[in-house]
N, C-alpha and C positions, 0 to 999 in steps of 0.2 A: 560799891554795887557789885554784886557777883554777877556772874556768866548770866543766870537762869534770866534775872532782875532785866538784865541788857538786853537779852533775848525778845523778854516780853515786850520791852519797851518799843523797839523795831518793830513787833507783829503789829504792835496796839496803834503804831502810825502809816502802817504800811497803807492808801489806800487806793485802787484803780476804779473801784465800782463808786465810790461817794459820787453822790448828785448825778446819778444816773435816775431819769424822770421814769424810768418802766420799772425799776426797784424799789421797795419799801429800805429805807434803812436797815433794818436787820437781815434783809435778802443780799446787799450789795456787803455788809460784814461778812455773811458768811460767805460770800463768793469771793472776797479777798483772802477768807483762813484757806478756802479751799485751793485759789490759786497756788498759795503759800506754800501748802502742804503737798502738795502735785511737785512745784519745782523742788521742792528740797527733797522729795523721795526719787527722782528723776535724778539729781545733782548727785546723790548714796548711791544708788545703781549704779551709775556710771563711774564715781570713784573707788567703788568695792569691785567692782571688773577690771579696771587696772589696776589693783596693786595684788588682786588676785594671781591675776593675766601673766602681767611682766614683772612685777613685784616680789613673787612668791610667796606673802601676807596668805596666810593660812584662813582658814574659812572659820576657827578655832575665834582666831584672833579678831578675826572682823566682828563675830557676832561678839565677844568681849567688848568693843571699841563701840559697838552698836546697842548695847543695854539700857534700859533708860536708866538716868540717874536716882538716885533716892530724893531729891528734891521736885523730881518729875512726877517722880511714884506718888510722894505726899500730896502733888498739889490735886494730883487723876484721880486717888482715890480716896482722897479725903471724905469723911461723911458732912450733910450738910446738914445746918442746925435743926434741929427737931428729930431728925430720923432715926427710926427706930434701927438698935442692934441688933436683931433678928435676921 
């Protein structure tokens, strides 16, 4: 299983909102992605200011280290069945 595969796997069971009775299930998913996506961009900030910081990690180098992968790219911009190439 690669990175991406393991990745997903973890989002797809991460869950705090389940069985919350004032959310519909698709409101408590997406308050989980969003959780998700809050700490992990909070978690980048704060490691890309320290190695900036005290590091000396070039800003060059973070947005390198910070790219998304090509397996990210495919999965984001994939087109979905039916739709038109235009």
């Amino acid at each position: 299983m690669d990175s991406f595969e393991r990745v997903r796997e973890y989002v797809a069971s991460f869950h705090v909102y389940a069985g919350n009775p004032f959310l519909s299930q698709g409101e408590a998913e997406l308050k989980d992605l969003a959780l998700l996506r809050d700490a992990v961009d909070g978690a980048i900030a704060i490691h890309v200011r320290e190695l900036v910081t005290f590091e000396g990690l070039s800003r060059e180098a973070v947005a390198g280290a910070l790219k998304p992968s090509a397996t990210a790219l495919r999965n984001r911009y994939r087109r979905e069945p039916g739709a038109s190439s235009e």
